[in-house]
BAFI-3210 file (N, C-alpha, C; in Angstrom, 3 decimals, decimal comma, padded with zeros to 6 digits):
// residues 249
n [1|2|3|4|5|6|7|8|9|10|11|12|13|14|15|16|17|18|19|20|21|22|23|24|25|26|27|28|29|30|31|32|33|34|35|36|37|38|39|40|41|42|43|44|45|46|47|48|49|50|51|52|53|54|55|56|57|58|59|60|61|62|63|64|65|66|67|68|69|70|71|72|73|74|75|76|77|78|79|80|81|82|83|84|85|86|87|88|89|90|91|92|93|94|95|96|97|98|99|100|101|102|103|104|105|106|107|108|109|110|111|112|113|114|115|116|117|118|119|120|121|122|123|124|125|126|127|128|129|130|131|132|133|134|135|136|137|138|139|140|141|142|143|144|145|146|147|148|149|150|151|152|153|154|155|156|157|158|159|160|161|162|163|164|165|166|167|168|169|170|171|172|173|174|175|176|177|178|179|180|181|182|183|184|185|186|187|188|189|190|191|192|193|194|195|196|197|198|199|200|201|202|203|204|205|206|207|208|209|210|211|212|213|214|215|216|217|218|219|220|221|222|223|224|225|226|227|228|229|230|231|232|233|234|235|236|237|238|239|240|241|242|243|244|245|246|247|248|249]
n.u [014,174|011,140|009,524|006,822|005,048|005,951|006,830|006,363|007,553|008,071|011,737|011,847|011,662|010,286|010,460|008,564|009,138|008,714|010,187|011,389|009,649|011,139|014,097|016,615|020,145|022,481|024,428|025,089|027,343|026,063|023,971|020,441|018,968|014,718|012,197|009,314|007,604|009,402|010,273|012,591|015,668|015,885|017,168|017,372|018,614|018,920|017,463|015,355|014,548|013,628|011,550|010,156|009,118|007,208|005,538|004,146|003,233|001,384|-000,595|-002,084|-003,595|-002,864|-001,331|001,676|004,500|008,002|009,741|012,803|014,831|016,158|014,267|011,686|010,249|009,781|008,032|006,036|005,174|004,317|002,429|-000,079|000,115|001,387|-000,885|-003,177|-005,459|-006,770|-005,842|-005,260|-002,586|-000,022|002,603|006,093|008,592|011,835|013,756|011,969|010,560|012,802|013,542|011,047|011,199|013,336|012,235|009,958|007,525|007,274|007,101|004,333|003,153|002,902|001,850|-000,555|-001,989|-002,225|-003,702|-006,254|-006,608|-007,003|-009,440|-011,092|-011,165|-013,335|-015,469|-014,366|-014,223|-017,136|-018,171|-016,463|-017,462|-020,102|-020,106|-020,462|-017,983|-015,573|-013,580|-010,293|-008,742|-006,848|-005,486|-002,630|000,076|002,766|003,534|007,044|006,107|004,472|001,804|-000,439|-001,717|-004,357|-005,132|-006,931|-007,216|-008,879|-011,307|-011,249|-012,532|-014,691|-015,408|-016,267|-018,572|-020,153|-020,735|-021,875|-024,170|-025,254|-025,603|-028,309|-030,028|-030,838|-031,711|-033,872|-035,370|-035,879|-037,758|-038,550|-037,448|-035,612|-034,990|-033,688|-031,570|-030,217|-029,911|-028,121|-025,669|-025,712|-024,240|-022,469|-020,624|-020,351|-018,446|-016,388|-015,571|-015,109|-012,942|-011,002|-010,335|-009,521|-006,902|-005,726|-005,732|-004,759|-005,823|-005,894|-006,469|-007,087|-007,563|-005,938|-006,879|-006,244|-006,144|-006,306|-007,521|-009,331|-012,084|-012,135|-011,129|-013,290|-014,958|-014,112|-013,715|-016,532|-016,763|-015,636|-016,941|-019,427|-018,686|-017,834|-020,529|-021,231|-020,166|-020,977|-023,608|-025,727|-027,405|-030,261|-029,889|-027,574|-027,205|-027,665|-025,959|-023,741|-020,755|-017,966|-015,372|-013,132|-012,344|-011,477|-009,900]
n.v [-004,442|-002,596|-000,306|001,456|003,751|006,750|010,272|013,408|016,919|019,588|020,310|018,238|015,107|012,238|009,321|006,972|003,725|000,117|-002,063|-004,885|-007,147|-007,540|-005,439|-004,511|-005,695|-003,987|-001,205|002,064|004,428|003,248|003,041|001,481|000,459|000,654|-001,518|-001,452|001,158|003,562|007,463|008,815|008,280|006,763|006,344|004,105|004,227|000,671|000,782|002,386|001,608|-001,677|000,038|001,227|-001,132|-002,595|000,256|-000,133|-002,520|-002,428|000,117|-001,597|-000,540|001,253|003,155|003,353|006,184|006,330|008,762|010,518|012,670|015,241|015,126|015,705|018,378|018,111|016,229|016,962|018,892|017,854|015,592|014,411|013,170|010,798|009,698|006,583|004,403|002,796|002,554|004,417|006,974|007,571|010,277|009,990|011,414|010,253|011,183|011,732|009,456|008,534|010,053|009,076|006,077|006,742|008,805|008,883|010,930|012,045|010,191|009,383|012,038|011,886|009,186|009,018|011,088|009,385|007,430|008,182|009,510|006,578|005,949|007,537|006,427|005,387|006,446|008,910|008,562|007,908|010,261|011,620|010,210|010,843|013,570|013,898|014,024|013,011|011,327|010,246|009,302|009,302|011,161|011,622|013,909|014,887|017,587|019,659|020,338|018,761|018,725|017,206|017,075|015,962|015,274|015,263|013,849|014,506|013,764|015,697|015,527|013,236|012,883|010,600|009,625|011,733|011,415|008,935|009,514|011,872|010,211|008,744|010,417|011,430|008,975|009,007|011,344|011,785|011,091|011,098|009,994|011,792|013,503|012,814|011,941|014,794|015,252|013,628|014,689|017,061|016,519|014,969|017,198|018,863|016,821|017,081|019,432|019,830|018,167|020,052|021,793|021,191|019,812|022,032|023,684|022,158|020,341|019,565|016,841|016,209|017,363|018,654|018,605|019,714|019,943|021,160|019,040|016,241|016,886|019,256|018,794|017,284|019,546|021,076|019,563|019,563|022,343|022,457|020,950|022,092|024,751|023,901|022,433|025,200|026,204|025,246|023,862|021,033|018,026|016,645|013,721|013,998|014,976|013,039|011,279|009,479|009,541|007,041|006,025|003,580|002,476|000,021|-002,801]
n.w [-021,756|-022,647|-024,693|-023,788|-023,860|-025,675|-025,883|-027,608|-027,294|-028,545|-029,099|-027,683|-025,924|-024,264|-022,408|-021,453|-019,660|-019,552|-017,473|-016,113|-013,397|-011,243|-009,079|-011,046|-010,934|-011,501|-010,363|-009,562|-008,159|-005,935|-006,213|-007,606|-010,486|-010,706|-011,026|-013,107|-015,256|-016,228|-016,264|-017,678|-016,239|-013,479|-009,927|-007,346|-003,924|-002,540|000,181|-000,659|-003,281|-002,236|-000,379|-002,434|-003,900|-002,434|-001,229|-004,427|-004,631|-002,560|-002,948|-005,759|-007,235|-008,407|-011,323|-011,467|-012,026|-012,169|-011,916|-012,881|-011,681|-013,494|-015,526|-013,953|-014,207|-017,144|-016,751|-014,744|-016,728|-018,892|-018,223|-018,790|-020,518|-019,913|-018,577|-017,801|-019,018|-017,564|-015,181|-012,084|-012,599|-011,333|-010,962|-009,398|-008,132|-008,313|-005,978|-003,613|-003,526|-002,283|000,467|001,712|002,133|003,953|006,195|008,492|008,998|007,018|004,639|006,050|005,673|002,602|001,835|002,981|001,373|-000,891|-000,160|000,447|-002,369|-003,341|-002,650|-003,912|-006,155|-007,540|-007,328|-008,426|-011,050|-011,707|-011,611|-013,496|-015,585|-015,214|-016,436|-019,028|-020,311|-022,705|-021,090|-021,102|-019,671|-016,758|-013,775|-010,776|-009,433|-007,368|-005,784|-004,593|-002,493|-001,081|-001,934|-003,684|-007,312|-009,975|-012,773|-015,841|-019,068|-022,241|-024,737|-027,488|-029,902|-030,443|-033,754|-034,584|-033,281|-033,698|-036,075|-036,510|-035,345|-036,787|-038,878|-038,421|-037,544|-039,694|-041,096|-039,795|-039,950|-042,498|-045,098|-047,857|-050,935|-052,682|-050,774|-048,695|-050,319|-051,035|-048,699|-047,641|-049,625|-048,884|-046,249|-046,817|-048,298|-046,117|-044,281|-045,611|-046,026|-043,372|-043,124|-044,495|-043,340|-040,585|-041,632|-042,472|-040,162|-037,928|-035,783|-032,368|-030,730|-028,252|-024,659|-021,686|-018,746|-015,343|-012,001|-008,360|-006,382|-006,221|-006,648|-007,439|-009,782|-011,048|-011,643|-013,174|-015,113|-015,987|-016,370|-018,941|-020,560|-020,308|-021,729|-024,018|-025,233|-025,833|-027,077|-030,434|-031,824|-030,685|-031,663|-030,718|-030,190|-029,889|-027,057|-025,599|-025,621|-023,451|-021,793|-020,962|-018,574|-017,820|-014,960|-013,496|-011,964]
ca.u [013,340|010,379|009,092|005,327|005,165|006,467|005,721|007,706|006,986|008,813|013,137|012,296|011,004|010,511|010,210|008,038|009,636|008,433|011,126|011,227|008,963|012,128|014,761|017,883|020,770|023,522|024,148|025,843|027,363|025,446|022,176|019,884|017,806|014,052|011,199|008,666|007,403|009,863|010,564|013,864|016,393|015,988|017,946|017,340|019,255|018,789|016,316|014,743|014,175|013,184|010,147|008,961|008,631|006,147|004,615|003,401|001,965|000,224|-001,367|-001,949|-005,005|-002,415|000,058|003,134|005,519|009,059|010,543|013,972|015,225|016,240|012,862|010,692|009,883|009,019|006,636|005,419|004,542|003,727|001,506|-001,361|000,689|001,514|-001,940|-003,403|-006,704|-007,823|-006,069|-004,871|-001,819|000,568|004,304|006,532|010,065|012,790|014,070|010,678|010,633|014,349|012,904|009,459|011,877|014,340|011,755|008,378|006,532|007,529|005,929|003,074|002,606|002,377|000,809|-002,176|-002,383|-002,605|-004,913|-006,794|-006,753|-007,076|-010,387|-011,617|-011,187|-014,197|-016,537|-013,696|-014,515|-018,160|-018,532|-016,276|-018,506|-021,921|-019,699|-020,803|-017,357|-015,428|-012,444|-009,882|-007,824|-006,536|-003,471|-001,830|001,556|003,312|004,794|008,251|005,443|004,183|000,890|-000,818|-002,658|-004,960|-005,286|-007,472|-007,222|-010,602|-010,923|-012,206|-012,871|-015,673|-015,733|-017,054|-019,438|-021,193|-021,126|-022,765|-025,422|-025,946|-026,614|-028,974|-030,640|-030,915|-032,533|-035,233|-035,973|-036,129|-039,087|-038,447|-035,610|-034,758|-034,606|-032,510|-030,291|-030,242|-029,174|-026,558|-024,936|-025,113|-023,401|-020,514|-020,026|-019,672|-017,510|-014,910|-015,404|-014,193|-011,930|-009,858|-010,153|-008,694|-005,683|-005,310|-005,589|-004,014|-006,456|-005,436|-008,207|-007,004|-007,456|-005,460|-007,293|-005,025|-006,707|-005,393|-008,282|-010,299|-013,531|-011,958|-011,267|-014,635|-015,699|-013,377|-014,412|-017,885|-016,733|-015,218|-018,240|-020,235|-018,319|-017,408|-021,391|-022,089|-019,706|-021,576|-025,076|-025,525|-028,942|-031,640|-029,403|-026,032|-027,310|-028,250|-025,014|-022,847|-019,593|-017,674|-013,979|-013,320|-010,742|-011,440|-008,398]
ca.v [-003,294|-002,477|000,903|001,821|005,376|008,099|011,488|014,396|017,778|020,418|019,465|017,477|014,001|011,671|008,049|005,836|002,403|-000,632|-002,748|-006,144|-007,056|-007,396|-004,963|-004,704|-005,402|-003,077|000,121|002,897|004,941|002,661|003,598|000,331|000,062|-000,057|-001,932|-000,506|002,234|005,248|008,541|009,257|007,505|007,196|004,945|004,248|003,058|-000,607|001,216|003,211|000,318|-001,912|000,022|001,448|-002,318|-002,291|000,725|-000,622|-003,662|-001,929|000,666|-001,922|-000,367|002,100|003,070|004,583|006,094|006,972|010,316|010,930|014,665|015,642|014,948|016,325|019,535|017,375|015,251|018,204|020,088|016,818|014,844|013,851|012,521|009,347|008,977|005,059|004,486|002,009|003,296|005,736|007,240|008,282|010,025|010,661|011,343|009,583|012,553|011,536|008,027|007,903|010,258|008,309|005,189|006,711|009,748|008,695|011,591|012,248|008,954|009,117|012,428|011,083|007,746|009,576|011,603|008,019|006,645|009,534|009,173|005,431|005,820|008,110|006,555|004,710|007,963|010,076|007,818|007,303|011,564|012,012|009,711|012,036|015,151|013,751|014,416|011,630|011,223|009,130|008,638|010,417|010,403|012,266|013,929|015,443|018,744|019,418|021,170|017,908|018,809|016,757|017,471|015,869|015,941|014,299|013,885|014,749|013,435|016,608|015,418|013,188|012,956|009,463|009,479|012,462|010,812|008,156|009,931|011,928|009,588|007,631|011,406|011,369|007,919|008,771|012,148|011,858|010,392|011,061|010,057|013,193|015,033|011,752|012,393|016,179|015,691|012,829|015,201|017,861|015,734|014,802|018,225|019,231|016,746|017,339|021,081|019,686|017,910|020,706|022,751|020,161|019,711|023,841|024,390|020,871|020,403|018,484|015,513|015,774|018,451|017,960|019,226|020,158|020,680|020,695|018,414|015,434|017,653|020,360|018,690|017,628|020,971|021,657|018,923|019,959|023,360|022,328|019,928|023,440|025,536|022,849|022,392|025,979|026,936|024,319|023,031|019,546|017,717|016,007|012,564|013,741|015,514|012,003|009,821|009,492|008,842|006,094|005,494|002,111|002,095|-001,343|-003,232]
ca.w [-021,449|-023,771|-024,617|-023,723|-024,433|-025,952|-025,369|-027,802|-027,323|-029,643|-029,499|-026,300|-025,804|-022,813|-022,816|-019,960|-019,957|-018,408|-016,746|-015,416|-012,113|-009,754|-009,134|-012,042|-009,802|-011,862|-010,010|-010,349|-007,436|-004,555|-006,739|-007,978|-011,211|-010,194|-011,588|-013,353|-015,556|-015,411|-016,858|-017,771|-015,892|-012,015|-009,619|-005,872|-003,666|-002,148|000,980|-001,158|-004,025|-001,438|-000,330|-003,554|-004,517|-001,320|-002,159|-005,401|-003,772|-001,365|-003,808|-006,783|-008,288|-008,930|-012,042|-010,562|-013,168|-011,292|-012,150|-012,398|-010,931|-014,290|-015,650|-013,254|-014,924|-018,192|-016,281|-014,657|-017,931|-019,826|-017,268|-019,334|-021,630|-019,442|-017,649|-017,961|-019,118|-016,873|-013,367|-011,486|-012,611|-010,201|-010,960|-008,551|-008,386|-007,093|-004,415|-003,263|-002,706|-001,141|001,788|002,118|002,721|005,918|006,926|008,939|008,807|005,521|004,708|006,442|004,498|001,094|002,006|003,301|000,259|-001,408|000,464|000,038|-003,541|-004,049|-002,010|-004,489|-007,627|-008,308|-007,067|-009,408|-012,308|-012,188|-011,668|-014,849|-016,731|-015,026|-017,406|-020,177|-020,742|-023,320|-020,368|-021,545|-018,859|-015,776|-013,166|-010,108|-009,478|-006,477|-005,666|-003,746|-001,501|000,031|-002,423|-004,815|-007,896|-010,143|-014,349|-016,734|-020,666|-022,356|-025,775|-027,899|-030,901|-031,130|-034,559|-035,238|-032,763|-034,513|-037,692|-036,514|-034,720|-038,006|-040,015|-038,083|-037,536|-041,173|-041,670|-039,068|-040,482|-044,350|-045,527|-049,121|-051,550|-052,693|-049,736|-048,230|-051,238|-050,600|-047,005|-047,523|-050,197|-048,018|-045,319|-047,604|-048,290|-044,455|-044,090|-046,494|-045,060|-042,020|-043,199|-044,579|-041,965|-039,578|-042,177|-042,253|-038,599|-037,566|-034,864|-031,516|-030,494|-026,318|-024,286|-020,856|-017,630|-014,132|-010,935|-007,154|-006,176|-006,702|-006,929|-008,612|-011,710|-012,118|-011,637|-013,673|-016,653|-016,342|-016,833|-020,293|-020,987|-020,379|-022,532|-025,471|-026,149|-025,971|-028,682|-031,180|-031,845|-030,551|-031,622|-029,545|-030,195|-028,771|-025,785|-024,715|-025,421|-021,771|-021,987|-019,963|-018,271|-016,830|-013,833|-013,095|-011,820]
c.u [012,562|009,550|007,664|004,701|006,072|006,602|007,039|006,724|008,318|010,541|012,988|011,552|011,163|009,726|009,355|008,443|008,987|009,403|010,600|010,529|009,860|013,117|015,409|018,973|022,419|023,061|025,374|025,892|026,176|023,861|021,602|018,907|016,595|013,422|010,537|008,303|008,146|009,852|011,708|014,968|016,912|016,378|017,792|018,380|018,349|017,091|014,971|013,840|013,036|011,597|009,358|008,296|007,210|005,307|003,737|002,224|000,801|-000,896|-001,784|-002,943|-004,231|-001,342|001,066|003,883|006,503|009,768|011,948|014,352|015,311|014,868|011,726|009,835|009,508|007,804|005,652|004,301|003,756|003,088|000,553|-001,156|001,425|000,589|-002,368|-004,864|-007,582|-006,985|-005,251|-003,419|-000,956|002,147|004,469|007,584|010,942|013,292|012,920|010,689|011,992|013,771|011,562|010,558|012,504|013,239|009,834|007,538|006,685|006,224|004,884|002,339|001,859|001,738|-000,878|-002,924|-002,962|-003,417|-006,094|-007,529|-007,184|-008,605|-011,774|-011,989|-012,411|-015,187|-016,212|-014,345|-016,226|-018,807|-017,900|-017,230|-019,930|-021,828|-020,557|-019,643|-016,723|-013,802|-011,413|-008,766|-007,489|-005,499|-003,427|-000,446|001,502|003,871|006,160|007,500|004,770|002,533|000,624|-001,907|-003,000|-005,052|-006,184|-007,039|-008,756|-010,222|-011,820|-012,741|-014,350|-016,290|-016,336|-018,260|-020,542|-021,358|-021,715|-024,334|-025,901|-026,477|-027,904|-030,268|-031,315|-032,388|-034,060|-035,905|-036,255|-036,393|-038,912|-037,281|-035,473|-034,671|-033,070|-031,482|-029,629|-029,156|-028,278|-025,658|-024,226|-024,108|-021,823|-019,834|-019,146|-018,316|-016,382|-014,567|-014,211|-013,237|-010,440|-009,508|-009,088|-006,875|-005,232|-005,033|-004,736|-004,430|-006,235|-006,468|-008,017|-006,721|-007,125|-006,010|-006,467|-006,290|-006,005|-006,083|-008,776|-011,539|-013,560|-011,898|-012,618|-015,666|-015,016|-013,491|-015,746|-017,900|-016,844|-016,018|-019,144|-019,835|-018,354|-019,015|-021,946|-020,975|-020,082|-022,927|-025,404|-027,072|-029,180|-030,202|-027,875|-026,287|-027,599|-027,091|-023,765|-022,109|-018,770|-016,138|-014,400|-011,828|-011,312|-010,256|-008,628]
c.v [-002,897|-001,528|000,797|002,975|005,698|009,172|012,584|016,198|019,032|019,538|018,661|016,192|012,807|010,315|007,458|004,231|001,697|-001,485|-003,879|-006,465|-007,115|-006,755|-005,504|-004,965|-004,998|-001,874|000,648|003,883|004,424|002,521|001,704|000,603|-000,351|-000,860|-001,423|000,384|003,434|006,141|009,014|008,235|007,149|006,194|005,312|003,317|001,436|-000,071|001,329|002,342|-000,644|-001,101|000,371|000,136|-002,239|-001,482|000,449|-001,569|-003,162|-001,079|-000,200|-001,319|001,275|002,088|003,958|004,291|006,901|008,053|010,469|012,488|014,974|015,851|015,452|017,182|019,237|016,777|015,672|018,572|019,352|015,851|014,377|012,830|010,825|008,745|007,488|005,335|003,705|002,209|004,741|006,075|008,186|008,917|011,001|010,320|010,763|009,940|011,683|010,194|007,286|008,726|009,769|006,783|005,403|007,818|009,422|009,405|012,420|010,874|009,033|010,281|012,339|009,703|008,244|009,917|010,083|007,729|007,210|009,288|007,824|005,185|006,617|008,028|006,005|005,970|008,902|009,957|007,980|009,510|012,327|011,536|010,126|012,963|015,079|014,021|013,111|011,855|010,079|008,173|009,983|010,115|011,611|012,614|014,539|016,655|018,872|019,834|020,195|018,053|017,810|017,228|016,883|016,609|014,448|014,572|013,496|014,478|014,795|016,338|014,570|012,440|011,535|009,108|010,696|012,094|009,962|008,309|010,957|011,453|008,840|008,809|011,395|010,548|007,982|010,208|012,392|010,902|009,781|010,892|011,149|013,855|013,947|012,160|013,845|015,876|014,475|013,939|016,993|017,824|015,623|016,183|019,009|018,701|016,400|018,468|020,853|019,610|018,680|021,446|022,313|019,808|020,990|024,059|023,282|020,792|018,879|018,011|015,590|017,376|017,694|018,802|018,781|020,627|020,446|019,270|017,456|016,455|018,709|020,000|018,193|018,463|021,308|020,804|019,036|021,228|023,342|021,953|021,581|024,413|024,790|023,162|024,085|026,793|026,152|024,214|021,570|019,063|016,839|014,854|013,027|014,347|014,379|011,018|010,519|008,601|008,195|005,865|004,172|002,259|000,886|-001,860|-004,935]
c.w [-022,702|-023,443|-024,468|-023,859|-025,006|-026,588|-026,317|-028,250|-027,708|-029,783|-028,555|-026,530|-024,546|-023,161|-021,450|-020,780|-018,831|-018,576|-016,404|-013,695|-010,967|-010,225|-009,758|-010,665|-010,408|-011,027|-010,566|-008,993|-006,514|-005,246|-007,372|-008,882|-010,656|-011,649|-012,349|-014,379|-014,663|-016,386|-016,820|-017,029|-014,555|-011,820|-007,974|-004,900|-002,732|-000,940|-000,058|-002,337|-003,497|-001,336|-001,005|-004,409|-003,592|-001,806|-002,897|-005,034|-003,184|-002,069|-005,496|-007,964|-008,865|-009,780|-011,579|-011,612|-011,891|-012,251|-012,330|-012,207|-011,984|-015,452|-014,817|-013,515|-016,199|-017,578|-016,214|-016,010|-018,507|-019,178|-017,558|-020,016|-021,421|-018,561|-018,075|-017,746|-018,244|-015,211|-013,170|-011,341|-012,138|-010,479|-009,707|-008,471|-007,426|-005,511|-003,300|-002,229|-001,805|000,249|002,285|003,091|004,135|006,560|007,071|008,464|007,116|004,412|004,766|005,449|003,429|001,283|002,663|002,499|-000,745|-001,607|000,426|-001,523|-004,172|-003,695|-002,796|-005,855|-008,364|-008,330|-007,857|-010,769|-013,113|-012,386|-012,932|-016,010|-016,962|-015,698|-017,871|-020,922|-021,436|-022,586|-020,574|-020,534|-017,408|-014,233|-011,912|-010,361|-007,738|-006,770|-004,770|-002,262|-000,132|-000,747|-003,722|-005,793|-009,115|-011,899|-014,721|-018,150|-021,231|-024,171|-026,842|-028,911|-031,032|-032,240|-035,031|-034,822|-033,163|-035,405|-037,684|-035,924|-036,221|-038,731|-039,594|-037,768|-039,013|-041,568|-041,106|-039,497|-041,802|-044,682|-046,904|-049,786|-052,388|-051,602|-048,841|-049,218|-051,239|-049,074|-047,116|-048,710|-049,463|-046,274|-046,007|-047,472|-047,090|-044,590|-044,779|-045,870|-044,121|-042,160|-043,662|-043,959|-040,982|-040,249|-041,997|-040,596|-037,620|-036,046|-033,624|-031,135|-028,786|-026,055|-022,651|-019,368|-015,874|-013,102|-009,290|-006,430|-006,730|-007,597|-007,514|-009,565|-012,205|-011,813|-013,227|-015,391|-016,988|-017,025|-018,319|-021,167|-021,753|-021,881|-023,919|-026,412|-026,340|-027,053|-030,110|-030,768|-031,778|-030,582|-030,863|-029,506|-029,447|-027,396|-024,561|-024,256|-024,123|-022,580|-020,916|-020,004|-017,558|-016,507|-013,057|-012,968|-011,402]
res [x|x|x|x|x|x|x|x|x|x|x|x|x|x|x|x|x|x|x|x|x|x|x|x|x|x|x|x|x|x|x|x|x|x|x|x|x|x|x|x|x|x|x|x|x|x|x|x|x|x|x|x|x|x|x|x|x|x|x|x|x|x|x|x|x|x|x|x|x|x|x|x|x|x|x|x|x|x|x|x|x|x|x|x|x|x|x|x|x|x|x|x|x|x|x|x|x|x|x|x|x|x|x|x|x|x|x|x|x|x|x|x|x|x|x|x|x|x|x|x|x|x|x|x|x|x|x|x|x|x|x|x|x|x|x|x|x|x|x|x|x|x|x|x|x|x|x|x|x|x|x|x|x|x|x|x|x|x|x|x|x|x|x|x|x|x|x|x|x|x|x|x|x|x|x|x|x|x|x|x|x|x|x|x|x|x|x|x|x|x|x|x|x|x|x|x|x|x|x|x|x|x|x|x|x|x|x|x|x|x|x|x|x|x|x|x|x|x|x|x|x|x|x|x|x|x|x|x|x|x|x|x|x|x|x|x|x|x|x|x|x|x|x|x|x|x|x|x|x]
***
């Protein structure tokens, strides 16, 4: 078993593991090791195993991380923090997938929601990348409610991609070498500025957006888009550069 995340947030920390492509076959009280990317330490039994292998198949353009009950309320809180940059990351807890296995309309439930979702991802994708927002990834979860909802991870920072649009601002506006020397020294200066600022204030680069909806969150990343440039001055050259996810599978 070989680690692929992991996620630590103040005394707590939570691991996503990926597992071997066919069920472990140690259990423990009737329960069966799945496959997979999990969170914490979930175990289904043989049914339940069984069709979340299915599942997977059937949704492949999707990442499904499995939950364990004890974990849930980590996942919950920390949900950004195991999205997949190139699909659609799905957790959902074990409880979950043992009644999807023996209960139909239970099933049909959440497989709608799915289907729902898997139908949406290229239209999700190409409308995060219309923000202008720099989206780095983005995922589903479940509630006990029978509700799903919808997060992205927004990269806030930036910072190289303004530095390179500065300088190239630079080269096309300063004619003269002193004023070029002037404005690269007053560049350095900035960014040292920055730079201590960012050490003083210990500034986070992801900002993690939650919505109940498809179409709410990119209401809801435009919002941020909105607000982000209107607390800054962004010149002619960045108002132009679009930023791009790829959920290609």
């Amino acid at each position: 078993m070989s680690m692929v995340s992991e996620v630590s947030a103040g005394m707590q920390s939570a691991q996503v593991q990926q597992t071997g492509g066919t069920a472990d076959t140690s259990k423990t009280a009737g329960k069966t090791k799945v496959s997979g990317k999990t969170i914490g330490t979930p175990q289904l039994s043989e049914e339940a195993a069984k069709y979340y292998e299915e599942l997977k198949k059937r949704y492949s353009n999707m990442d499904f991380i499995l939950v364990s009950s004890d974990m849930k309320e980590f996942a919950k809180a920390h949900a950004g923090s195991f999205a997949n940059p190139n699909k659609l990351a799905v957790l959902i807890d074990e409880e979950k997938i043992e009644r999807m296995a023996v209960d139909e309309d239970f099933r049909r439930q959440y497989e709608a929601i799915l289907n729902n979702a898997g139908s949406q991802v290229a239209t999700l994708a190409k409308k995060l990348q219309a923000s202008g927002a720099s989206v780095k990834s983005f995922g589903m979860q479940f509630d006990d409610g029978g509700n799903a909802s919808f997060f992205a991870v927004v990269d806030k920072s930036l910072a190289e991609q303004r530095e390179r649009i500065e300088k190239k601002a630079v080269e096309k506006k300063e004619a003269k070498r002193a004023e070029e020397k002037k404005a690269k020294k007053e560049a350095f200066e900035e960014r040292l500025n920055g730079d201590k600022r960012d050490r003083v204030h210990g500034r986070e680069d992801e900002e993690v957006i939650t919505a109940s909806s498809a179409d709410e969150l990119v209401r809801k990343v435009q919002d941020w888009v909105y607000e982000d440039r209107a607390d800054r001055i962004w010149s002619e050259e960045e108002t132009k550069v679009g930023q791009s996810i790829d959920f290609s599978v």
